[in-house]
Legacy VTK file of the C-alpha trace (Angstrom):
# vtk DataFile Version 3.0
C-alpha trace
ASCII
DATASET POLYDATA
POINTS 116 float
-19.737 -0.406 18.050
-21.996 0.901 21.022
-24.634 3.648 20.034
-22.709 7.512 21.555
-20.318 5.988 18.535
-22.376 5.007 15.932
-24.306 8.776 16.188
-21.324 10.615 15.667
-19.736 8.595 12.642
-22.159 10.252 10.624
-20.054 8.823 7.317
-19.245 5.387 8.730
-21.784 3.123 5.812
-20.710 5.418 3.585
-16.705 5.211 4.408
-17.373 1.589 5.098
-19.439 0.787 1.803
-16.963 2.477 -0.325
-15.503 0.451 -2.760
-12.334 0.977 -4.259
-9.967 0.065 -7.339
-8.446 -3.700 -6.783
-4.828 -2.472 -7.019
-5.365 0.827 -4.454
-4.289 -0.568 -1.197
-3.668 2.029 0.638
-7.365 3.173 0.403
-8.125 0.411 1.517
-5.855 0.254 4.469
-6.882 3.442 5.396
-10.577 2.600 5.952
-9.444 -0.342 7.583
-7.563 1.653 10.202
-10.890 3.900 10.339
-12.977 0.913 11.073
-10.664 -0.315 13.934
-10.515 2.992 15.196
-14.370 3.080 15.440
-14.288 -0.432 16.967
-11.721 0.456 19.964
-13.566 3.888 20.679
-14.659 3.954 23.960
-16.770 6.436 25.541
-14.179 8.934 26.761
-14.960 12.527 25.231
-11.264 13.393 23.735
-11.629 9.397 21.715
-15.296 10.336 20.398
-13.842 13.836 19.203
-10.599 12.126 17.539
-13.199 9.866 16.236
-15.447 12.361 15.002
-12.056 14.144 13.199
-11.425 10.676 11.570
-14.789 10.330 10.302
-14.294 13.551 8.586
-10.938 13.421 6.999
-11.346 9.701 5.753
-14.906 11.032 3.981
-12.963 13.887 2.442
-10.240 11.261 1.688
-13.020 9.487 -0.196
-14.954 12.357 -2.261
-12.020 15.002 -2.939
-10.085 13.696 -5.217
-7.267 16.759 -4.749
-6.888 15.898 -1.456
-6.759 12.270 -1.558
-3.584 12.339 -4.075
-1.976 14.957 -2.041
-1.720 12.896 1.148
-0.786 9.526 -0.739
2.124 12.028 -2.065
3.058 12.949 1.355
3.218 9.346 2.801
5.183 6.323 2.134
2.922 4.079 1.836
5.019 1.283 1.057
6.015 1.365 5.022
1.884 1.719 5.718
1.243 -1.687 3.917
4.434 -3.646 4.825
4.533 -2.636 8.685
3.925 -5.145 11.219
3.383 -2.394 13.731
-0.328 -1.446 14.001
-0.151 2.459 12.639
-4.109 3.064 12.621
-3.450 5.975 14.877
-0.499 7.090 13.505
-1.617 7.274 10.103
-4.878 8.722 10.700
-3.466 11.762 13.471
-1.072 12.331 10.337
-4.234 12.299 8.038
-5.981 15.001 10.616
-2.906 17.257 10.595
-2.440 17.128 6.965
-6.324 17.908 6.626
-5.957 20.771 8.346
-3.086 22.172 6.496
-4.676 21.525 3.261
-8.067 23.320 4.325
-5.526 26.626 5.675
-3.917 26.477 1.763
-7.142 26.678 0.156
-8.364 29.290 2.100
-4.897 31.330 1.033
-5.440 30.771 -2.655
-7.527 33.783 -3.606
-9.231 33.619 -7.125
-10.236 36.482 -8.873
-13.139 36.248 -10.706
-13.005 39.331 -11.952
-13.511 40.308 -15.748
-10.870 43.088 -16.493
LINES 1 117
116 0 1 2 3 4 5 6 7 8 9 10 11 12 13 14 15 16 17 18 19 20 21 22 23 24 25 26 27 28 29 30 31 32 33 34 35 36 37 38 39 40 41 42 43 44 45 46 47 48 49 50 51 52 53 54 55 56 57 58 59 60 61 62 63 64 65 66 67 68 69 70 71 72 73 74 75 76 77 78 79 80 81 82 83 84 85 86 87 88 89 90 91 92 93 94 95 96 97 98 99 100 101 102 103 104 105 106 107 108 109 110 111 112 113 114 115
């Protein structure tokens, strides 16, 4: 990983070091695909910003738990695991688009926090 990389994978130890339950594969596919991701960025602006996007949505992948069970719902993951076609950016551009419609949902839901 050269160094323009490593600065803007902020949560790369942290995604990295993150250690999950034996039986969740898919977790743990998915920070594989991260990790080769990172490894086949070169230094071309629109790669470091998809790269930056990954290193975003597989952190809140890791930490919000809401979020994380809503896009295992939304995928088969069976065909993630089993494929023998590499789907690292596949599964992550899916991961970025279904970030971003989860963030526009939560900013609908209005809560009232009002005492009547």
């Amino acid at each position: 990983m050269n160094d323009d990389v490593k600065k803007i994978c902020k949560n790369y130890n942290i995604i990295v070091n993150c250690e999950f339950l034996e039986d969740d594969l898919f977790s743990k596919k998915l920070v594989d695909f991260y990790k080769n991701a990172v490894i086949r960025c070169n230094n071309d602006s629109k790669n470091l910003n998809k790269i930056v996007k990954y290193d975003r949505v597989v952190r809140k992948y890791i930490e919000d738990y809401n979020f994380s069970k809503k896009l295992r719902n939304s995928i088969d993951i069976s065909t993630v695991l089993n494929s023998n076609v590499d789907l690292t950016e596949n599964v992550l551009d899916y991961a970025i688009d279904f970030s971003e419609r989860y963030d526009d949902s939560l900013e609908q839901t209005v809560i009232n926090t009002r005492w009547i």
